[in-house]
C-alpha angles and dihedrals in degrees: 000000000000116000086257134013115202115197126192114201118203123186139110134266113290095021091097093245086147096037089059093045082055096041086048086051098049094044093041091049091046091061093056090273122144097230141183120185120176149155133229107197120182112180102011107220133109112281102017117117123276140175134199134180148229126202113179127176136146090234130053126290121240102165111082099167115110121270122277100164119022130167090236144033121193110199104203084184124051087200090070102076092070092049107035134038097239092168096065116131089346103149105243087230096063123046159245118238118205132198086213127137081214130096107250091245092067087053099051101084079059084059099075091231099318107167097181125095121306119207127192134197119161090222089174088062094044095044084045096054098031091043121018092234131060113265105155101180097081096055088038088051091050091050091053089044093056103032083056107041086212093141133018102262088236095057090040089061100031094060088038087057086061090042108052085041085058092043088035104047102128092040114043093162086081094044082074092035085054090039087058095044092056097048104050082039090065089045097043109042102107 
């Protein structure tokens, strides 16, 4: 791993783009990681664009301003790259990462000339099949896991199964349905 991973989150209100930054942090601190995981909100209502943020080092993390220019992007909402410039400042030798039913070279005139890697999973399909409604953040969170090789992928959902028992208590029928979502996420994401 780099000295230090940075990580931009785009989706929109109500998608769990914030939930899966914090979910990263917390998996990623509870394997020995320095991590940072935040949110920027601007209007606060359901649908309205938000951002959150990863940072991810092996040492400690002195730098607490937002990220201007990470190595990934995940984009939770295809919608946004029409909306919002979601290429800005992404390193050209790390990655965006897009829930799209489309290849990534139909999506590359939307990238405003990004000539870095560009990563799919059609996270609507997977949270559909794997959970009957459409949840896009755990597929989203096991395509940045795996684009990124920040963790090894059994650790990653090993430590998500403990995770999600813990969030999911009092509903253990969604801990399987997660479980699911993570693990054809990390086959699918192209």
């Amino acid at each position: 791993m780099k000295n230090l991973i940075e990580i931009r989150w785009h989706g929109r209100g109500g998608q769990g783009a914030k939930t899966a930054a914090l979910l990263l942090a917390d998996v990623a601190f509870s394997t020995g990681m320095y991590v940072q995981g935040f949110p920027e909100y601007g209007p606060e209502r359901m649908g309205a664009p938000i951002t959150a943020y990863n940072r991810l080092s092996a040492k400690a993390i002195r730098n607490h301003s937002n990220i201007y220019e990470p190595d990934y992007v995940v984009v939770v909402d295809e919608t946004l790259l029409d909306t919002v410039h979601v290429t800005d400042g992404l390193k050209e030798d790390g990655a965006i990462i897009i829930n799209t039913s489309r290849s990534a070279k139909e999506l590359l005139p939307r990238l405003r000339g990004y000539k870095g890697r560009v990563c799919t999973i059609d996270a609507r399909r997977i949270s559909l099949e794997t959970l009957g409604k459409y949840f896009p953040n755990s597929p989203m969170l096991a395509a940045i896991v795996k684009v990124s090789s920040i963790m090894d992928e059994d650790i990653f959902l090993e430590e998500m199964r403990k995770s999600y028992a813990h969030k999911f208590a009092s509903k253990p029928e969604v801990i399987e349905g997660n479980m699911k979502a993570l693990s054809l996420a990390l086959q699918e994401v192209q």
